[in-house]
C-alpha positions in Angstrom: 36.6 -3.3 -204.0 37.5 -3.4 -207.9 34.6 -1.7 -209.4 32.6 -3.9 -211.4 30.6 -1.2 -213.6 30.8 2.3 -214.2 27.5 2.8 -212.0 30.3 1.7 -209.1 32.3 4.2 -210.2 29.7 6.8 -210.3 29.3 6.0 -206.4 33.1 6.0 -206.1 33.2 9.3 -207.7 30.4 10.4 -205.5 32.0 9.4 -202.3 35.6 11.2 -203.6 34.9 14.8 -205.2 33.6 17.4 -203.1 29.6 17.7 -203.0 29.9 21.1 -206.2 31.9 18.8 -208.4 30.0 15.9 -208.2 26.7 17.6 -209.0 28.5 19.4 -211.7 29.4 16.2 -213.3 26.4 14.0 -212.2 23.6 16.9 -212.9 21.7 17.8 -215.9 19.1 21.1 -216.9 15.6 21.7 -215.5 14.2 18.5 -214.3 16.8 16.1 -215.8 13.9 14.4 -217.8 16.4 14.2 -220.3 19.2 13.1 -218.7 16.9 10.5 -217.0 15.5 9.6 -220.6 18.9 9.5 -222.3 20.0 6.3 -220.2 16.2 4.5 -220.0 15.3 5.0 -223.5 18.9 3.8 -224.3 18.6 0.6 -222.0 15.3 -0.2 -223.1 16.2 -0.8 -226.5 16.1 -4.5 -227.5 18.6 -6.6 -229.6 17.9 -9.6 -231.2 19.7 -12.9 -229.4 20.8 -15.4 -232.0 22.6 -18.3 -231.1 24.6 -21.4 -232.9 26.6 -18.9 -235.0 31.0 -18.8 -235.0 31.9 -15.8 -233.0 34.8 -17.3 -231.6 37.1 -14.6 -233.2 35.1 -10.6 -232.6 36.6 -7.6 -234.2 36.0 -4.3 -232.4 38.3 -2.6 -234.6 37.0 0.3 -237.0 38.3 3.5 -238.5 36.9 6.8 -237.8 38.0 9.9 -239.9 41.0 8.0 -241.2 42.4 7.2 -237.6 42.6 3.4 -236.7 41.1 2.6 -233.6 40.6 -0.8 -231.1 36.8 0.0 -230.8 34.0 2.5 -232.3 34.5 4.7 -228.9 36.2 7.5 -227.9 36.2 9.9 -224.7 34.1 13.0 -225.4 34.6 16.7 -224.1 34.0 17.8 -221.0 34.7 21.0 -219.4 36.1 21.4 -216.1 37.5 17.6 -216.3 41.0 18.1 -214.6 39.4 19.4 -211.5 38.3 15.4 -211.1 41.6 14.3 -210.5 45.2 16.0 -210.0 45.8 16.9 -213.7 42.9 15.1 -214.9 42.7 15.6 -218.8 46.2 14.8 -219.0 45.4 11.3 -216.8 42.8 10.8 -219.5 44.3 11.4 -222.9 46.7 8.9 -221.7 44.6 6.0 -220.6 42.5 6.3 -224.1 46.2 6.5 -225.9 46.8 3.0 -224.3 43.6 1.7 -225.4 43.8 2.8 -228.8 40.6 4.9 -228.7 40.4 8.7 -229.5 40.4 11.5 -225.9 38.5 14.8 -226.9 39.9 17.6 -225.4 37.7 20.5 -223.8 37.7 24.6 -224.8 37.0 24.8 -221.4 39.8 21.8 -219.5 41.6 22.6 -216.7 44.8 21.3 -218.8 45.9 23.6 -221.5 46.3 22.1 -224.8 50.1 22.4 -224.6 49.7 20.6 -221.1 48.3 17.9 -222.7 50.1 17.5 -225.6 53.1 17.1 -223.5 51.9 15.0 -221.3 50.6 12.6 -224.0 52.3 11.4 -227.3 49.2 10.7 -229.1 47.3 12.8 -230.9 44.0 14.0 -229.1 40.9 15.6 -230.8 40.0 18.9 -229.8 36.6 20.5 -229.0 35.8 24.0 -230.1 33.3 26.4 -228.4 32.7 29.5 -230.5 32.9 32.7 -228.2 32.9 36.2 -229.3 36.3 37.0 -229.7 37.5 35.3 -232.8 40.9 36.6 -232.4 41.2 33.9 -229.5 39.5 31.0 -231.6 41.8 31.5 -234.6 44.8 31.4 -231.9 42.8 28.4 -230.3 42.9 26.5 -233.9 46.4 27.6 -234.4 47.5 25.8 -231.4 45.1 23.1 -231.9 46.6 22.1 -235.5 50.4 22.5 -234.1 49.8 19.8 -231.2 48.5 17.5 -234.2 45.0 17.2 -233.5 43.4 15.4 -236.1 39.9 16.0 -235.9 37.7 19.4 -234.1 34.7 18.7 -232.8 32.7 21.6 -233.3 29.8 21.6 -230.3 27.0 23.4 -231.4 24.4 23.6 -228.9 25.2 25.8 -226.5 24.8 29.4 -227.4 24.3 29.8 -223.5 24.6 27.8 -220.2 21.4 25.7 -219.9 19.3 26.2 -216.2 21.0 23.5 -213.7 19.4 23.5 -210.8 22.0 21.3 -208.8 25.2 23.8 -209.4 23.0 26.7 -207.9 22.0 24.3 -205.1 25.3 22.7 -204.7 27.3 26.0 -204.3 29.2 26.3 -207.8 27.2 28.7 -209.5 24.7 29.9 -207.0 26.6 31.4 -203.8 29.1 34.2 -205.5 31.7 36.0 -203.3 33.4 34.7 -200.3 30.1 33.0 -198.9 30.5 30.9 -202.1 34.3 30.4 -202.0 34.1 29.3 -198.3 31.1 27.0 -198.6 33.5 25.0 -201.5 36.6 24.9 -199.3 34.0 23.2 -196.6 33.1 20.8 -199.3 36.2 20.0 -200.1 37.8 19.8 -196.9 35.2 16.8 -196.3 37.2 15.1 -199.1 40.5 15.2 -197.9 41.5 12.8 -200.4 40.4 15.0 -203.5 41.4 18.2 -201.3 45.2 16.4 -201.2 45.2 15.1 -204.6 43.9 17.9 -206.8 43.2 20.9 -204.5 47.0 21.2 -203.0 49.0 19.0 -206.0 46.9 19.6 -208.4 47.6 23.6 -208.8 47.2 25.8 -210.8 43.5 25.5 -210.6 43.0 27.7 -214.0 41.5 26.9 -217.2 43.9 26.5 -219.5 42.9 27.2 -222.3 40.8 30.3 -221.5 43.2 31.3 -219.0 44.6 34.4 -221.5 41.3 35.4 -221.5 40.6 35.8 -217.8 44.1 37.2 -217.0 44.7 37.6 -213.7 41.5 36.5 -212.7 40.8 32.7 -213.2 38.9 31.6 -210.1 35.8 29.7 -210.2 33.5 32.3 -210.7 35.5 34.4 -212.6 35.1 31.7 -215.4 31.5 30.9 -214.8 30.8 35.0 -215.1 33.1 34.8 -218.7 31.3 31.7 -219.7 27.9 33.3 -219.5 29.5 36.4 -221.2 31.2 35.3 -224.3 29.6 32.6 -225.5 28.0 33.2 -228.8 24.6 33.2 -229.5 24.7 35.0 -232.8 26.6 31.7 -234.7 24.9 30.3 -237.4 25.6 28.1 -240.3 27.4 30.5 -241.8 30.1 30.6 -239.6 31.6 27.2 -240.3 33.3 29.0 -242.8 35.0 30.7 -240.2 36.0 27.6 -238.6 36.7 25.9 -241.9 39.1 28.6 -242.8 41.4 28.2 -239.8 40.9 24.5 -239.7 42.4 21.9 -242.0 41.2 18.6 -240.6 38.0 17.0 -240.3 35.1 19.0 -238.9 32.2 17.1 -236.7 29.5 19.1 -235.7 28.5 18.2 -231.8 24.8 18.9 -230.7 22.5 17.5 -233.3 19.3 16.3 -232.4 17.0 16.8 -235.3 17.3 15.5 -238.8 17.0 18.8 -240.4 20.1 20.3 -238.6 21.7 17.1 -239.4 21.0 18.1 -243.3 22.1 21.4 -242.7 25.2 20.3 -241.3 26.0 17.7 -244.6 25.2 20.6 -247.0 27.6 23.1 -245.2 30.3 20.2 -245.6 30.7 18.9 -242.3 32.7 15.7 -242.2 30.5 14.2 -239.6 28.5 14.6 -236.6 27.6 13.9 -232.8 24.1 13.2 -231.9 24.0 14.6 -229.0 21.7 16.6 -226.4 24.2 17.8 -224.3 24.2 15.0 -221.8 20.5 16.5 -221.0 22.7 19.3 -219.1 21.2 22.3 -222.0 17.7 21.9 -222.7 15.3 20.1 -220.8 12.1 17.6 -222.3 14.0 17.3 -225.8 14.3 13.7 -227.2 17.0 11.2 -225.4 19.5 10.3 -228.3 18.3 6.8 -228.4 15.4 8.0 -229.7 16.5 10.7 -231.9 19.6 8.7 -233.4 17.5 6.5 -236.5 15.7 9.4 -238.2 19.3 11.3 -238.0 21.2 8.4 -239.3 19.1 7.5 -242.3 18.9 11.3 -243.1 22.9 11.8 -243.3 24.6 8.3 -242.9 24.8 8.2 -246.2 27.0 11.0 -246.6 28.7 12.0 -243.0 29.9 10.1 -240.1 27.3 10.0 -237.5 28.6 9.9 -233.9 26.6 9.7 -230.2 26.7 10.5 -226.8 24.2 10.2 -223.8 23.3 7.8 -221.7 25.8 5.2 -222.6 26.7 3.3 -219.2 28.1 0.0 -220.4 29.6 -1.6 -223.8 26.2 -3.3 -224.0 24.6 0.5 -224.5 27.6 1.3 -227.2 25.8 -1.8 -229.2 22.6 -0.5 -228.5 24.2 2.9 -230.4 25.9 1.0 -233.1 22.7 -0.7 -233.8 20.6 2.4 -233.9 22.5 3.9 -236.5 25.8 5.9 -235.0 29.7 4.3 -236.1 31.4 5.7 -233.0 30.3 6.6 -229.8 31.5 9.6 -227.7 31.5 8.3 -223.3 31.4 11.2 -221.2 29.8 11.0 -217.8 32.0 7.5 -217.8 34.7 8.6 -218.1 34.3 11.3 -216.0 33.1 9.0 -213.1 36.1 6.6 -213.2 38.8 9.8 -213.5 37.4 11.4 -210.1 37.7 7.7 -208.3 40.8 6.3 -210.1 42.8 8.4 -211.9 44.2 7.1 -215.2 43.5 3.6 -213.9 40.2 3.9 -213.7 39.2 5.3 -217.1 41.7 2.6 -218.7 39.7 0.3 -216.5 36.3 1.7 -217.9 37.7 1.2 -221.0 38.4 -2.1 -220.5 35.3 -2.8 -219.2 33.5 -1.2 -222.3 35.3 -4.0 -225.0 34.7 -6.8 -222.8 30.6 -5.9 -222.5 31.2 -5.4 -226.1 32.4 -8.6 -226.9 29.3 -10.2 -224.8 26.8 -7.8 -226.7 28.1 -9.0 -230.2 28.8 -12.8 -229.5 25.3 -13.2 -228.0 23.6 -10.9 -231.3 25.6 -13.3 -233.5 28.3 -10.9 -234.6 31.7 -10.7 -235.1 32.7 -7.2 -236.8 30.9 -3.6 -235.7 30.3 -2.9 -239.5 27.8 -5.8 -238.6 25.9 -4.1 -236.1 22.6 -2.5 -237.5 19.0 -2.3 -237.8 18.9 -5.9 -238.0 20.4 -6.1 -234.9 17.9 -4.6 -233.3 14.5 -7.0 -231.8 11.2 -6.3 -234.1 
C-alpha cells in the first residue's frame, strides 16, 4: 500500500529497521515530553480559513541564503542516517536534489562527505559538530568548502549526549561488548529485508566522516564511546570565530530555543538560525518549537534568517511554521522515516507529499506566495 502520510511511513519504517534503529530514530530524552509536545503544540496551532479569494496559481518558491529553492523546506541533519537504508545519505541528498530543496549533511553520517558529493551533483549543506580536536574540524571545513557546500549549519546544543532511555533499553547504547553486539545481530536478523539491504550491501558500516578519528576501530560502540568523549562542552560564543575563520559561506546556528541566545547569535554575526530543541532527543520539559518560535522570531527576524525543526509531520505543520514566524523549515524524523521504508523513493515521495499539503494549507488560508504566510495567518 502507497503510504498516504508520513505517520504510514513511520509504521513502515518501524516494521523495516531492526528494533535499536528504530528507537534511535523514533525516541527522544527523559520522558519525551518534549518530543510529544513538539508535534501537539505544533498541530494545535490554528490558522485562519478564508475563502472566495483567487488562489488558482500558489507559489511555494522562496530563496534561502541566496540558493533558489521549490519550497521553504529542506532535509535537516541527522546522525547515523545511512544506517536506514543501503547508503542512505547518499539516497537522500539525491531525492531533495530532484525536488529542488536543500539535504543537510550529518558530522556524524554513515556516508562520508566525499561519498556524498559523488554520489550527488548538487550541492548539499553541511552540519558541523564542534569536538575537541580542532585539527579535525578545520580538515572537516576544508573538505566541506571543496565539495561546494554552500551553507554550515552550526548545531549548538549538544555539548553532550542527552539521557535516552529507549537506546539503553533497545540495545544500542546500553548492552556493551559481545552481549550487545549479539543482541543487535538478533534484531536485525528479524529484519531480513534491512539485514539484506544495508547490513550485507550496505558495507562499510563506518562513519564516515569520523572514521579518521576512530581508526581501526569504527564499530557501534566504538563511536558511541568517542561521541561521549570528544564532544565539547567548553564552546562558547567565542568560538564562532573559530568556525568563522575556516568557513566562508553562510553560518546558521542550530539549537536555539530562547530569545536571548537567538540575540547572542545576531550580535556574533550569524547569518541565520534553527529553532530547534533537538527533536526533544537533548533536554527533556523545555518548550516545543511551536511555542518557542514567535518570541525568537520577532527578536532576530529582523536581522537573521530564522529556520525550524520539530514536530513537523505534514506540509500543513510547515504552514503552521511559516506562520509562526520561521522562512524555512528543517524535516528530520520525516525524512528519516520514509528513507528506512523506501529508499530514495520514499523521501522524494515525502517530499511530494509536503508541497501538495502545502498547496491545501495555503489555498484554504487564502494565499498564494510563502512571503504571505504570517501572523495574520494565524486564528485570533
Amino acid at each position: 500500500m502507497r503510504a498516504a502520510s508520513i505517520g504510514d511511513y513511520r509504521e513502515a519504517a518501524r516494521r523495516r529497521l531492526p528494533h535499536f534503529l528504530f528507537e534511535y530514530f523514533d525516541g527522544g530524552s527523559y520522558a519525551e515530553r518534549t518530543l510529544r509536545a513538539n508535534i501537539d503544540d505544533l498541530q494545535h496551532i490554528a490558522l485562519r480559513q478564508r475563502v472566495l479569494n483567487d488562489v488558482s496559481a500558489i507559489d511555494l518558491s522562496t530563496t534561502l541564503f541566496g540558493q533558489s529553492l521549490s519550497m521553504p523546506v529542506a532535509l535537516g541533519p541527522i546522525g547515523l542516517a545511512g544506517m536506514a537504508a543501503r547508503r542512505g545519505e547518499v539516497q537522500a541528498a539525491r531525492a531533495a536534489a530532484a525536488k529542488d530543496v536543500p539535504f543537510t549533511l550529518s558530522t556524524v553520517s554513515a556516508c562520508s562527505l566525499s561519498e556524498v558529493a559523488q554520489g550527488c551533483p548538487t550541492p548539499f549543506w553541511f552540519q558541523l559538530y564542534m569536538v575537541r580536536d580542532r585539527g579535525f574540524l578545520r580538515a572537516l571545513l576544508e573538505e566541506a568548502s571543496a565539495a561546494a557546500c554552500p551553507v554550515l549549519v552550526f548545531t549548538v546544543d549538544m555539548p553532550l549526549p542527552g539521557a535516552r532511555y529507549r537506546d539503553v533499553r533497545s540495545g544500542l547504547s546500553g548492552a556493551p561488548g559481545l552481549a550487545g553486539q549479539l543482541r543487535r545481530v538478533g534484531q536485525a536478523m528479524r529484519r531480513p529485508g534491512w539485514a539484506w539491504d544495508v547490513g550485507i550491501h550496505g558495507r562499510p558500516h563506518q562513519l564516515g566522516n569520523v572514521a579518521p578519528l576512530l581508526g581501526p576501530k569504527s564499530g557501534l560502540e566504538d563511536f558511541l564511546g568517542w561521541m561521549k568523549d570528544n564532544f565539547d562542552a567548553s564552546v562558547t560564543w567565542a568560538d564562532l570565530d573559530f568556525v568563522r575563520a575556516h568557513w566562508q559561506g553562510p553560518i546558521v546556528i542550530k539549537g536555539i530555543l530562547d530569545a536571548e541566545d537567538a540575540r547572542h547569535a545576531a550580535a556574533a554575526g550569524a547569518d541565520g538560525i534553527i529553532v530547534s530543541n533537538h527533536g526533544g532527543r537533548q533536554l527533556d520539559g523545555v518548550p516545543s518549537v511551536a511555542r518557542a518560535l514567535p518570541a525568537i522570531a520577532d527578536a532576530v527576524g529582523d536581522r537573521l534568517t530564522v529556520l525550524a525543526d520539530g514536530g513537523v509531520r505534514s506540509g500543513l505543520d510547515v504552514v503552521r511554521m511559516l506562520a509562526l514566524g520561521a522562512k524555512g523549515v528543517m524535516l528530520g524524523r520525516a525524512w528519516a522515516f520514509a528513507l528506512a521504508a523506501d529508499g530514495e523513493r520514499g523521501v522524494r515521495h515525502v517530499l511530494e507529499l509536503i508541497e501538495a499539503e502545502m498547496r491545501v494549507a495555503m489555498a484554504l488560508t487564502g494565499v498564494t506566495a510563502v512571503n504571505q504566510i504570517g501572523q495574520e495567518t494565524l486564528a485570533a
